[in-house]
C-alpha positions, 0 to 999 in steps of 0.5 A: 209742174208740181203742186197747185198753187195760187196764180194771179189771173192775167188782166183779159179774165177781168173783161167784161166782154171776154167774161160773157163770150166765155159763158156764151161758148160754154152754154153752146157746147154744153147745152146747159144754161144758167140765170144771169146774175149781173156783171161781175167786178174784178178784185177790188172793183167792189 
């Protein structure tokens, strides 16, 4: 416990696949959509 601080994300949130199912799931069960702006790159994938 304690204060926030910044954490390293683990390498599956980097995922494409996990990334998109993720969004998926969150759209069904909260029945808001949002555009799709493309994939993502991970940290220094630019």
């Amino acid at each position: 416990m304690g204060h926030p601080r910044p954490v390293i994300s683990s390498p599956e949130s980097y995922e494409v696949a996990v990334q998109q199912r993720l969004w998926s799931v969150s759209e069904d069960l909260t029945g808001v959509t949002f555009p799709s702006f493309g994939p993502l790159s991970s940290p220094g994938g630019r």
